[in-house]
DRENLOGU-576501 format. One record per atom (N, C-alpha, C, O): residue in one letter; z, y, x. Coordinates in pm, whole numbers, plus 32768, in hexadecimal, padded with zeros to 4 digits. Each point is the difference from the previous one (the first is absolute). Example, Ala and Ser with C-alpha at 12.3 -4.5 7.8 and 13.67 -1.06 7.14 Angstrom:
<doros>
a830C7DC78527;a800080777FA7;a80008078805A;a80427FFE8068;s7F76806B7F75;s800680778052;s8049806D7FB3;s8011806F8033;
</doros>
This chain:
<doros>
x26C3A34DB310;x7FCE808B8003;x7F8A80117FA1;x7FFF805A7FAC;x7F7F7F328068;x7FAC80017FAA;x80257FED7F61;x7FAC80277FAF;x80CA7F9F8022;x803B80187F9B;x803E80767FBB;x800780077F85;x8026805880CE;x803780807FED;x7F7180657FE4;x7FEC80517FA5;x7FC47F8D80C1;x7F9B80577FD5;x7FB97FE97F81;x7FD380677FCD;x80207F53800C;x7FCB7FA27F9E;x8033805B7F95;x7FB480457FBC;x80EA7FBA8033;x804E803E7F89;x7FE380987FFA;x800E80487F9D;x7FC97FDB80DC;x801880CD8024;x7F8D80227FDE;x7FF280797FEF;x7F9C7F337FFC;x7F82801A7FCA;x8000804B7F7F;x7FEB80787FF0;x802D7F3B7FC3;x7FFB800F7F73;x807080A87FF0;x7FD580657FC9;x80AE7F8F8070;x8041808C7FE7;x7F8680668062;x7FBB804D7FBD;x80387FB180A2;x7FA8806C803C;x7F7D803C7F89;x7FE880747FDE;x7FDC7F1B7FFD;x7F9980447F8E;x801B80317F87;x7FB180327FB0;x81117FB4803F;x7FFD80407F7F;x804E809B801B;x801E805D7FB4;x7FF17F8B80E3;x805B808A8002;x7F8A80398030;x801F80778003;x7F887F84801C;x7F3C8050802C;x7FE3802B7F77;x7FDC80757FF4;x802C7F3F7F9A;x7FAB7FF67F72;x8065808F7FC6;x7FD980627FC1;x80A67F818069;x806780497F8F;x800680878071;x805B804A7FDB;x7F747FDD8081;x801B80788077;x7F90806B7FAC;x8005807B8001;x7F7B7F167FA2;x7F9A80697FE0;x8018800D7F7C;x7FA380337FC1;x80D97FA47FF0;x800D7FE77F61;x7FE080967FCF;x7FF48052805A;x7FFF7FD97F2D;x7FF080727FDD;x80BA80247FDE;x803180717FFD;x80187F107FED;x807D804E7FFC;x80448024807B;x80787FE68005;x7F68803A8034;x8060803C806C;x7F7C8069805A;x7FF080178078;x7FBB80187EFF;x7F8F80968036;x806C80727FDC;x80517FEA7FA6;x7FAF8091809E;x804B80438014;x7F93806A7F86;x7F968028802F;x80837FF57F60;x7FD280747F7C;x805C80438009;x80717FF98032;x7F2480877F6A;x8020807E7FDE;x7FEA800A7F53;x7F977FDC7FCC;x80E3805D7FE1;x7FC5801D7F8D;x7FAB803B7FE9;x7FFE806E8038;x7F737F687F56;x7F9280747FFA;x804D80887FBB;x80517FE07FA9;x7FA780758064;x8060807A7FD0;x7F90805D7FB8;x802480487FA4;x7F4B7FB68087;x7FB680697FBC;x7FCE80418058;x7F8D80287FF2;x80AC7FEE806B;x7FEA80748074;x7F567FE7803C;x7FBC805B8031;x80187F237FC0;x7FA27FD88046;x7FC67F987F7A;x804A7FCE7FAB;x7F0D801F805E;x7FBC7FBF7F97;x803C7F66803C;x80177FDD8074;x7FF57FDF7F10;x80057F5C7FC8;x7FB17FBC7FC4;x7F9180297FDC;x80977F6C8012;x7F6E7FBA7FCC;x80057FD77F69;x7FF27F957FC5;x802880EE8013;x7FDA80137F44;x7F6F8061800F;x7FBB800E7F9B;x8020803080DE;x7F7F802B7FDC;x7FAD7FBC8076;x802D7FA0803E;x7F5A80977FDA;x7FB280587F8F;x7FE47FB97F93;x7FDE804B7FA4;x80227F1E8038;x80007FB97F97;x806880207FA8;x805880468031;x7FB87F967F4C;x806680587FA6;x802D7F557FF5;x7FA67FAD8003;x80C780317FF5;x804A7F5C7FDE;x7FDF7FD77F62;x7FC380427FAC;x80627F70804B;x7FCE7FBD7F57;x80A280227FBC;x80647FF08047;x7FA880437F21;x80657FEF7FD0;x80167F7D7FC2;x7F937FF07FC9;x80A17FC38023;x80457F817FC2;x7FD4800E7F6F;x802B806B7FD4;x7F8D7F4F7FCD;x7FE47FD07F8D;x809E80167FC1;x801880587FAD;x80517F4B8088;x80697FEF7FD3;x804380787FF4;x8032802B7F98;x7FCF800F80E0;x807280808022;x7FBB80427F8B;x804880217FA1;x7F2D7FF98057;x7FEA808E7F88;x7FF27FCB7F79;x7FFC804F7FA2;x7FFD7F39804D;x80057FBA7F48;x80847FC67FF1;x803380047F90;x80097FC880CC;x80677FCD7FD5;x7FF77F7B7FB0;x80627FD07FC6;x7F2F7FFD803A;x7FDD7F817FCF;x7FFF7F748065;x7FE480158076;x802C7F9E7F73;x800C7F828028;x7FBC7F927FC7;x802F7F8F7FFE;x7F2680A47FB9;x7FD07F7A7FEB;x7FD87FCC806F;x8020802D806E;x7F7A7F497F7A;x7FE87FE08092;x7F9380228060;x7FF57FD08071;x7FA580A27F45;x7FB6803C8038;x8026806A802F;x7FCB8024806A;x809B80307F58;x803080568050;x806A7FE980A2;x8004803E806A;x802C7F727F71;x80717FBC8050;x7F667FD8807B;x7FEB804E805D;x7FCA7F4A7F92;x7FBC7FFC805D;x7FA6805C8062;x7FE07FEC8075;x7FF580A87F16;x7FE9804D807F;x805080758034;x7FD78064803C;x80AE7F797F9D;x8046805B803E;x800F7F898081;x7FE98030806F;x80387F497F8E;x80027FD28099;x7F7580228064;x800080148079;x7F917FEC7F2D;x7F91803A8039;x7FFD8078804B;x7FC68017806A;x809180407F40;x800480A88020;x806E7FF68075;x7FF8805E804F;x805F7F527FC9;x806680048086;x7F877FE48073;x7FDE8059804F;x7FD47EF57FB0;x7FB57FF0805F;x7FB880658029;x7FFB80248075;x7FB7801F7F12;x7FA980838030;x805480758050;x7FD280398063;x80A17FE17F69;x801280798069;x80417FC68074;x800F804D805E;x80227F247FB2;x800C7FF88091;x7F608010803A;x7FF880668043;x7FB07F677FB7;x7F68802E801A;x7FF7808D802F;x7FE380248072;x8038802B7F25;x7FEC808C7FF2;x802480258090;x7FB68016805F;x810E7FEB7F94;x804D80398055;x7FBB7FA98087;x801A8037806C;x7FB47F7E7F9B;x7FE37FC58086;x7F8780568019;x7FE780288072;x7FCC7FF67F23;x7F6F805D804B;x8029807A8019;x7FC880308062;x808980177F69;x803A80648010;x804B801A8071;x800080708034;x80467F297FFD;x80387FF9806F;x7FA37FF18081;x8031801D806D;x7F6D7FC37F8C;x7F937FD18053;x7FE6808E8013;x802B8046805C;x7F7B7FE37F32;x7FAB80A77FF4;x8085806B8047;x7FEB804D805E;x80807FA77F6D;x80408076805B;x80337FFF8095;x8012806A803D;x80037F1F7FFB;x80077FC88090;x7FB17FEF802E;x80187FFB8079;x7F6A7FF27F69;x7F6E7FF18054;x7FE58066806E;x7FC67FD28063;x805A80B77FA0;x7FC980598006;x8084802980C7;x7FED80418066;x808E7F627F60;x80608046805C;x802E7F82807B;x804080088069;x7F7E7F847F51;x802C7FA8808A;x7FCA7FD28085;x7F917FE78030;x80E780187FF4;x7FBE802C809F;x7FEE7F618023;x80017FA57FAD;x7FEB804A810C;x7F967F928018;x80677F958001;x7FDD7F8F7FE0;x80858083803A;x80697F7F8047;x802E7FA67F54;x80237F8C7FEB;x7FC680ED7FB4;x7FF27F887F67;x7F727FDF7FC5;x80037FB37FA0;x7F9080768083;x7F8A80007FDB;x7FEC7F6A7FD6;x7FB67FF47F9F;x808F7F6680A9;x7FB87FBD7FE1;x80467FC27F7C;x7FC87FC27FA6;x80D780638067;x806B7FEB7F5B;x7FAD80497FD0;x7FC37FA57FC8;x8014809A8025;x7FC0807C7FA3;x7F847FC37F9E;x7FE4800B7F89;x7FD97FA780F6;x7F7E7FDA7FDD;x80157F877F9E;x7FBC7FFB7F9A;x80A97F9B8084;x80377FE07FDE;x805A80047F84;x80207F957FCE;x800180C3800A;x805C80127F99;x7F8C802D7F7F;x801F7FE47F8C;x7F338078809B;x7FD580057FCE;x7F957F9C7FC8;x7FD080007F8F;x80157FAF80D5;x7FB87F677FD1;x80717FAA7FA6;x7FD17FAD7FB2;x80C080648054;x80467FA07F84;x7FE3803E7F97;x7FF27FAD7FA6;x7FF980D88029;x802580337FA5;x7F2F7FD37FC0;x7FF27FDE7F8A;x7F9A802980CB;x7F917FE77FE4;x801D7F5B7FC8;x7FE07FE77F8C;x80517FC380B7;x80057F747FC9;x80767FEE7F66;x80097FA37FB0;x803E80D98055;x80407FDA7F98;x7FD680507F91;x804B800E7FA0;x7F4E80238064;x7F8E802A7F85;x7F937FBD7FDE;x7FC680077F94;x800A7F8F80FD;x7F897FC77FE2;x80347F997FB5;x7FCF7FDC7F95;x80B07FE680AF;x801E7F5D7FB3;x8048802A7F42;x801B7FAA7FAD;x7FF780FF803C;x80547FD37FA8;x7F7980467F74;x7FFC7FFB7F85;x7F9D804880F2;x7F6E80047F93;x7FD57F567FD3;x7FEE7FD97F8C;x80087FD180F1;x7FB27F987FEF;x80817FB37F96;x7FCB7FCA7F9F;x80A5802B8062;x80537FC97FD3;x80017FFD7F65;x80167F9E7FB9;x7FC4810E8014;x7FEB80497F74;x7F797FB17FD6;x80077FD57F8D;x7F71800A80BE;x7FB57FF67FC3;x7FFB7F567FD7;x7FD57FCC7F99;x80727FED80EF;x7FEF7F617FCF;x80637FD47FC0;x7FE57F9B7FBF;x807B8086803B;x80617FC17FA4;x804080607F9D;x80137FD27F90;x801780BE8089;x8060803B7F64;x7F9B802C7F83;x800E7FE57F89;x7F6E807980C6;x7FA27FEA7F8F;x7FC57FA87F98;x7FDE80147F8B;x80217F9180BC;x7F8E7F78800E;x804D7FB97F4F;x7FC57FDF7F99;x80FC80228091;x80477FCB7FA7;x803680677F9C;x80347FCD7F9D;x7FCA80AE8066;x7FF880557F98;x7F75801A7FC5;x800D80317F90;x7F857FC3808F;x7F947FCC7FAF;x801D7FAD7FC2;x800B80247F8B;x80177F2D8090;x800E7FB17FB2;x8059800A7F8C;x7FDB7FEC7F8C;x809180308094;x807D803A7FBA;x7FDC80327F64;x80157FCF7F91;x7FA680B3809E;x7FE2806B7F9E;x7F657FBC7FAD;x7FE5802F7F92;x7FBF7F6880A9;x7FC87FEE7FCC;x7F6780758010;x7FAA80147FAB;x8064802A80E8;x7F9C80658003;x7FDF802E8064;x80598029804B;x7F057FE67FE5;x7FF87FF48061;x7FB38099806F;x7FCC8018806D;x806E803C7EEB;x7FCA8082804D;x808C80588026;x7FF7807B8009;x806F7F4F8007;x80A780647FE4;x7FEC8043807C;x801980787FF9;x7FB77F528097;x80088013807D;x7F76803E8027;x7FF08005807A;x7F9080387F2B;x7F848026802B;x80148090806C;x7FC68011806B;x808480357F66;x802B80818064;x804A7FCF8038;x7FEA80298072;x80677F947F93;x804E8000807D;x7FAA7FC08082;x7FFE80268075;x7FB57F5F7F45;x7F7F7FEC808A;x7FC5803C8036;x7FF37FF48079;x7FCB80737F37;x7FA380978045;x8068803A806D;x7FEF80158078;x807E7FFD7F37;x8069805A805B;x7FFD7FB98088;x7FEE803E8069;x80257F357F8E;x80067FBD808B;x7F968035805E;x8014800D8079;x7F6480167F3F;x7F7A7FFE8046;x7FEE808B805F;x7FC18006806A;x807C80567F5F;x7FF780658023;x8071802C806C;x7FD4805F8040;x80B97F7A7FEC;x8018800B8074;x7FDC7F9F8089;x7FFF801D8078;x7FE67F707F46;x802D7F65804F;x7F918043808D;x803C8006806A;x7F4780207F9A;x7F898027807B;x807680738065;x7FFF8000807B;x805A80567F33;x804280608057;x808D7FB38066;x802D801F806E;x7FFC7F6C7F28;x805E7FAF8041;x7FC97FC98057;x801980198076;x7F8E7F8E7F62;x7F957FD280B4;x7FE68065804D;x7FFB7FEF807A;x7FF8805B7F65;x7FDE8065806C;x808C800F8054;x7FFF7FFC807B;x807680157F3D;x806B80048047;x802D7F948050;x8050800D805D;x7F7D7F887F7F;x802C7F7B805D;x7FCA7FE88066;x802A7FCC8067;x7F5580677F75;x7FAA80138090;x8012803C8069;x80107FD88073;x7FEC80B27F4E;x8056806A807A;x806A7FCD8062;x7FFC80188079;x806D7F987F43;x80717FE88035;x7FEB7F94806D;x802480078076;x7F987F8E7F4A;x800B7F8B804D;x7F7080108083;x80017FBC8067;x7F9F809B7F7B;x7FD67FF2805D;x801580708093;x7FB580028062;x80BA804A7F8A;x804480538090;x7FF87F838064;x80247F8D7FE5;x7FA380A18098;x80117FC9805C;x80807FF28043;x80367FA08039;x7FEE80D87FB0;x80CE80238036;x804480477FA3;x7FBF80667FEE;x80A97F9A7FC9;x8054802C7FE8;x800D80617FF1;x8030802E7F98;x7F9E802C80E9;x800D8091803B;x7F8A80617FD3;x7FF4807A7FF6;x7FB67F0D7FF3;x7F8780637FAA;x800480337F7F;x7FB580587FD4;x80B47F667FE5;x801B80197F71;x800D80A27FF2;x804A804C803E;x7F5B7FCF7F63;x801D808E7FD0;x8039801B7F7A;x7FDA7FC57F9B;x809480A98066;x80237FE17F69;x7FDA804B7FA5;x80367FFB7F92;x7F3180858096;x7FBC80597FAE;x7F867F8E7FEA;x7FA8801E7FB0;x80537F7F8083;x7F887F957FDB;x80127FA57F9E;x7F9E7FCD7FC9;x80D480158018;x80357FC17FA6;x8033803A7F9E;x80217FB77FA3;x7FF380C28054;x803C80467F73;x7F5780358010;x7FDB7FA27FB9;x7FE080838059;x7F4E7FFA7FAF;x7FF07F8E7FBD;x7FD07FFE7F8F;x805A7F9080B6;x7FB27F9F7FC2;x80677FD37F7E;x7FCE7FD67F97;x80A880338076;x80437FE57F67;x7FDF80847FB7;x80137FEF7F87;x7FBE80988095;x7FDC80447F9A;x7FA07FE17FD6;x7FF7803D7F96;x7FA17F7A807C;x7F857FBA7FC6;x801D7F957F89;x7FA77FE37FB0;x80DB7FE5804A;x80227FAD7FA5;x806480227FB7;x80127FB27FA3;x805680C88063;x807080307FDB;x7FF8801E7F71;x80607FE27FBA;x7F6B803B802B;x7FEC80207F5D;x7FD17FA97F87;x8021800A7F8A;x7F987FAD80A9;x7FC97F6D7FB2;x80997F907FFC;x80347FB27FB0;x7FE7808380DF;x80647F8F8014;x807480207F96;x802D7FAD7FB2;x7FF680C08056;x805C80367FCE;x80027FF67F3F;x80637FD87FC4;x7F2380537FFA;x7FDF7FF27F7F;x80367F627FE4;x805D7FD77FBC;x7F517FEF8089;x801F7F627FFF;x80877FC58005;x80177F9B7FBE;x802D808E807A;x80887FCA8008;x806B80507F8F;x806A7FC87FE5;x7F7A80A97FE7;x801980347F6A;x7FD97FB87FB1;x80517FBA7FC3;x7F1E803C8021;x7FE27FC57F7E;x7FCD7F5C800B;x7F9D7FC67FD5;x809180288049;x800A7F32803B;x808F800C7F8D;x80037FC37F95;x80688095809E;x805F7FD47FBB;x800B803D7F60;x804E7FD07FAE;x7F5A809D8034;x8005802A7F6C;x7FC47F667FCD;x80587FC07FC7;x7F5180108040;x7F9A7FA97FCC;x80697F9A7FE9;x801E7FDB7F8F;x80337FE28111;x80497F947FB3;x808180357F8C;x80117FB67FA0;x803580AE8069;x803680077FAD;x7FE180077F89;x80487FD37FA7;x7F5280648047;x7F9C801D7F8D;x7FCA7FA97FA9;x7FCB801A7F94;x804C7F5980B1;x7FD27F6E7FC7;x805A7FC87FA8;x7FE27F927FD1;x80B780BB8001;x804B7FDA7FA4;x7FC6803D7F74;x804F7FF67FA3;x7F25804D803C;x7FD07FFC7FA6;x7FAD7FC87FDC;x7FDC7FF67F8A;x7FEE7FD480DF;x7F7A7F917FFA;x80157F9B7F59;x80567FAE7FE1;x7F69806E7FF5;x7FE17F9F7F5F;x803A7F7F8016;x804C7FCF7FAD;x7F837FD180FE;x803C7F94801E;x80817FF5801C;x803C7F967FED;x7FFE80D58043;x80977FE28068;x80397FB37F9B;x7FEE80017F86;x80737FA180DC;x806A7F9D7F8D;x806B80547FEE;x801B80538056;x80307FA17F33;x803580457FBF;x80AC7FD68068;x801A7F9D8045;x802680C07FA4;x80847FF3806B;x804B7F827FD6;x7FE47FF57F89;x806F7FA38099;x80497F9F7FDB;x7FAB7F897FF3;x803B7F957FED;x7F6A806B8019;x7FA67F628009;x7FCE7FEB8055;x7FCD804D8052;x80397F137FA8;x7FCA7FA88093;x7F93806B802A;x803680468055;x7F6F7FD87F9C;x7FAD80318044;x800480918038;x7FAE80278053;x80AB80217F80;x8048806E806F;x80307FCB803D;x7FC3802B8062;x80A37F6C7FDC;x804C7FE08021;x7F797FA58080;x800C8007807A;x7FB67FD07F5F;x7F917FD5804D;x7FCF806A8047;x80037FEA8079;x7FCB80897F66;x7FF080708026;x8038803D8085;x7FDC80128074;x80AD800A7F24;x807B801F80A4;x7FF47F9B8080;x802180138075;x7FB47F9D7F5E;x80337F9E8089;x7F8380228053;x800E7FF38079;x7F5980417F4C;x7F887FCC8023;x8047807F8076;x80167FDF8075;x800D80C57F4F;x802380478061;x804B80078075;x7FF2803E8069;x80767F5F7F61;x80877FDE805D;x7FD27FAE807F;x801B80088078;x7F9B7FAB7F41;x7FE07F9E8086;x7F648037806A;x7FD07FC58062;x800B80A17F6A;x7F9E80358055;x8055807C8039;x7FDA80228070;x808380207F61;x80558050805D;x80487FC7804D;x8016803B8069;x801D7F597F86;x806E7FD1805C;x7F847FD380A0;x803480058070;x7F537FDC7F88;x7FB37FB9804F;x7F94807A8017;x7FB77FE0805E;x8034806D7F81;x7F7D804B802F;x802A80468082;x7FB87FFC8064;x80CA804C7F9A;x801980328097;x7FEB7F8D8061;x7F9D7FEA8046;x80FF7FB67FAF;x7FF87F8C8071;x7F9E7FDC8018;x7FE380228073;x7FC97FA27F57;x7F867FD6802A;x7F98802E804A;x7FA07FCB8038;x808B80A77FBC;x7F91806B805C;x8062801180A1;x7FB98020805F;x80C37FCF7FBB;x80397FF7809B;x807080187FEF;x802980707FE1;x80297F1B8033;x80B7801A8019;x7FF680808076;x800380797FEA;x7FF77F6C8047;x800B802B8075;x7FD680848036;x803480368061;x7F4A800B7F41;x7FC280A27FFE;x8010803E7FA5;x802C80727FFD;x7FA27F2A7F7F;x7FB8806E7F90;x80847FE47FB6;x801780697FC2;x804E7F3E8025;x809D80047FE5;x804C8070800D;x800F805F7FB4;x80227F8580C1;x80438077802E;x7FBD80B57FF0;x803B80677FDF;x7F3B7F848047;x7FAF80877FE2;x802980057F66;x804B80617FF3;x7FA57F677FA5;x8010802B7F86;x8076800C7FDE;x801380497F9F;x805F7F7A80A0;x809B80157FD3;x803C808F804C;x805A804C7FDD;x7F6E7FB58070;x802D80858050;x7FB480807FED;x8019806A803A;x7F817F7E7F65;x7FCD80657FC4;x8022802C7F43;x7FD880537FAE;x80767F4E8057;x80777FFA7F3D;x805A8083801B;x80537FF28059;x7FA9805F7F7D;x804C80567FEC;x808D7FF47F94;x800280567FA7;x80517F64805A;x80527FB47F99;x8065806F7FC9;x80627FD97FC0;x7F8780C68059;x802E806C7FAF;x7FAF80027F9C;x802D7FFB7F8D;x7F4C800C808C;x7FD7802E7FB7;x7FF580027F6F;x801E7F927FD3;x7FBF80CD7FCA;x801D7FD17F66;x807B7FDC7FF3;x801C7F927FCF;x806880E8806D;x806F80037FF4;x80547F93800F;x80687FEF7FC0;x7F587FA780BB;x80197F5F8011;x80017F907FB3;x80407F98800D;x7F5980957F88;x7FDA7F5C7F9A;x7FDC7FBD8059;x80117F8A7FE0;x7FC2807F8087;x7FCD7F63803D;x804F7FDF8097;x7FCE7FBC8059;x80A2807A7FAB;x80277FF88071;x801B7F498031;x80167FDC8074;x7FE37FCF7F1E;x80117FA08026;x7F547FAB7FC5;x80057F9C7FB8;x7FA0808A8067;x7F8F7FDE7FF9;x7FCE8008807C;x8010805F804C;x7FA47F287FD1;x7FDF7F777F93;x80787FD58022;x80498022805E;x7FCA7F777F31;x807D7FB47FF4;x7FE57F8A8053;x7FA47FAE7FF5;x80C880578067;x80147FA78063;x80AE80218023;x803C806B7FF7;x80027EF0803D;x806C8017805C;x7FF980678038;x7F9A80447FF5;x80C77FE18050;x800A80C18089;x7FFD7F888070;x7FBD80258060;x806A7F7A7FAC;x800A7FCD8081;x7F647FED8033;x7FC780328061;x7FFE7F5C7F20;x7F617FFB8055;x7FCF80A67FE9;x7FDB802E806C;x801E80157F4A;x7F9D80958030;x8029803A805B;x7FB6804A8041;x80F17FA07FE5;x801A80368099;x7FAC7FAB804C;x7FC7803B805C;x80207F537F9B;x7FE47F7A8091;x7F3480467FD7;x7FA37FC68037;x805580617FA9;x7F7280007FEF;x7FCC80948018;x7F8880008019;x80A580607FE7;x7FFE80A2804F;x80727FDD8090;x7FE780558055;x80667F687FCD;x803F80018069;x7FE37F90806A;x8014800A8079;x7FC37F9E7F51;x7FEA7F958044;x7F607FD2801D;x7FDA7FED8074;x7FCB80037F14;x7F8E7FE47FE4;x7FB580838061;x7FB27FED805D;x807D809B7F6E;x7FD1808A801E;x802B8013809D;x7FC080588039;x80907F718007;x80167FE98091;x7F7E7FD28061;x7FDD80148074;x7FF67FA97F21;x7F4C7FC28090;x7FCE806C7FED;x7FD98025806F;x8004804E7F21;x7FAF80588041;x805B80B18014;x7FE380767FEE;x80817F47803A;x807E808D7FD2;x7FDE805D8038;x805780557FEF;x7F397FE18066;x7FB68092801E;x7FCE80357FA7;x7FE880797FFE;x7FF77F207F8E;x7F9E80497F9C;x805A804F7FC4;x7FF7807A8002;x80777F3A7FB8;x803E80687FA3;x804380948007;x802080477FA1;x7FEC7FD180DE;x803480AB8028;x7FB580327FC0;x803080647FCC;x7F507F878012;x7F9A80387F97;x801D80297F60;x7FE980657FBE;x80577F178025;x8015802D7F6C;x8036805F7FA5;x80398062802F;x7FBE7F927F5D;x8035807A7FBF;x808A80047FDB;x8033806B7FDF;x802D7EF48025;x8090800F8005;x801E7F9B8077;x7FB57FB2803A;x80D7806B7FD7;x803B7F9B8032;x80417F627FC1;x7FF97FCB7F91;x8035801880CE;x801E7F4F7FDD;x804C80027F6B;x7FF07F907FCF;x805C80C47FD9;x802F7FD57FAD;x7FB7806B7FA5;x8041805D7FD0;x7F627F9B8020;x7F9180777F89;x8026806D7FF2;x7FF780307F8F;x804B802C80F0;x801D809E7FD8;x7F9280278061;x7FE97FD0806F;x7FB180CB7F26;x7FC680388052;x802280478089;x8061804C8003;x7F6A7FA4804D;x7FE8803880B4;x7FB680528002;x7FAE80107FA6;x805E804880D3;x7FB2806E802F;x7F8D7F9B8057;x80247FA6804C;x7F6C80757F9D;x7F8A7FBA805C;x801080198077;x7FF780718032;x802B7F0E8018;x7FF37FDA805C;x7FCE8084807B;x803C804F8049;x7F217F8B7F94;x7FB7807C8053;x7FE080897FE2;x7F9E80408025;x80E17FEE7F7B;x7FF180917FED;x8063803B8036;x80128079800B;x804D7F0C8028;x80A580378022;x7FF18093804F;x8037806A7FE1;x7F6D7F7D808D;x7FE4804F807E;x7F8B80687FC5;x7FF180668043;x7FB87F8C7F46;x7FD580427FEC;x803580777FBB;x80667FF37FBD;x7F52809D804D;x805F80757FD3;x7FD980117F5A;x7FA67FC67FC4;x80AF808F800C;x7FE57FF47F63;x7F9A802C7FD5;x7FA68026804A;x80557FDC7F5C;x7F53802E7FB4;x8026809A7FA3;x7FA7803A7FC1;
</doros>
């Protein structure tokens, strides 16, 4: 008997893990009828989509410009649900808005110790990134402020969501400039006097420096939160579906990693701005709310 149980263990926690998967959340197409999370922040257009170029500075911040508007669409999604959820989701909520705080802090701290650090070296210069540091300076006190708020509720139930859209309007606009022009600048570095010229080892050094800090700057920050929060916030229409298969990965692991990984905290995601396979949703907590 103690053998049988032994075996029923392991299925019981995966049919618990897969009961909260985001694939089997019951969505609504976003249709318009009700705000989404393209405002009040405006999304980044793609380097690529509007030049049509493919050097490797452009190419790199158009992957930049995807990470940023999953960001975006996640604050956006935050700012327009804040205001309508009620108590019995308050602590997914709280929750869904502390992943989206850790997956700005780790992918600020991420920009400053390692992609800067090696596009300085690269280029040979060590002022390319001087505004974009200021830029950091000037929201990062409003983001603490937001982490604070959150984590120090005593309950759940105290959460207010006119207290928290004050306090991201204190940072909304800095934040916002910043995540535009972060990405003019890197694209902008394919004129730099230094950039290596396309076809030699040292573009080719280049690409990888990007490749291998995109492939690792999400994961590293949480399989398990800030993963799934950023894949379920990809809008993979968008830009008439150039990126519907971005980032490039197997479909099996990005399913196992929004379905499976995204299962330990699967309350959070009713929040997001799409569902499990990157089509935009009607927010969660506006369903019940009336139109505007």
């Amino acid at each position: 008997m103690a053998g049988y149980l032994f075996l029923a263990i392991p299925t019981i926690l995966v049919s618990l893990l897969l009961s909260r998967s985001p694939f089997l959340m019951t969505t609504s197409p976003a249709t318009g009828a009700k705000p989404w999370a393209d405002s009040p922040m405006k999304l980044v257009t793609t380097p690529q989509y509007e030049t049509n170029k493919t050097d490797l500075f452009t190419t790199g911040a158009t992957h930049m410009a995807l990470l940023h508007n999953s960001i975006l669409r996640g604050y956006n999604s935050i700012y327009q649900q804040a205001p309508h959820v009620q108590d019995q989701d308050k602590a997914d909520f709280i929750g869904y808005a502390l992943t989206w705080h850790k997956f700005v802090k780790s992918h600020h701290d991420d920009e400053e110790e390692t992609l800067f650090t090696a596009i300085d070296e690269l280029l040979d210069d060590k002022t390319i990134f001087d505004t974009t540091h200021r830029e950091h300076s000037y929201f990062l006190p409003g983001l603490g402020e937001f982490h604070t708020y959150l984590t120090s509720l005593t309950d759940p139930t105290h959460f207010s969501g006119g207290e928290l859209r004050r306090i991201m309007s204190t940072f909304q606009q800095p934040f916002e400039v910043h995540f535009h022009s972060e990405i003019a600048t890197l694209a902008g570095l394919a004129h730099h006097p230094n950039a290596p010229r396309e076809g030699t080892p040292e573009a080719e050094a280049a690409r990888a420096v990007f490749k291998s800090w995109g492939k690792s700057t999400v994961s590293k920050a949480g399989t398990a939160d800030v993963v799934p929060f950023f894949l379920m916030n990809l809008d993979r229409g968008a830009e008439g579906g150039l990126w519907a298969n971005w980032p490039p990965m197997p479909a099996p692991i990005k399913w196992g990693l929004v379905n499976i990984a995204g299962a330990w905290h699967g309350g959070r995601w009713k929040f997001a701005s799409c569902d499990a396979q990157g089509r935009p949703r009607e927010l969660y907590a506006l369903q019940s709310a009336p139109s505007s």
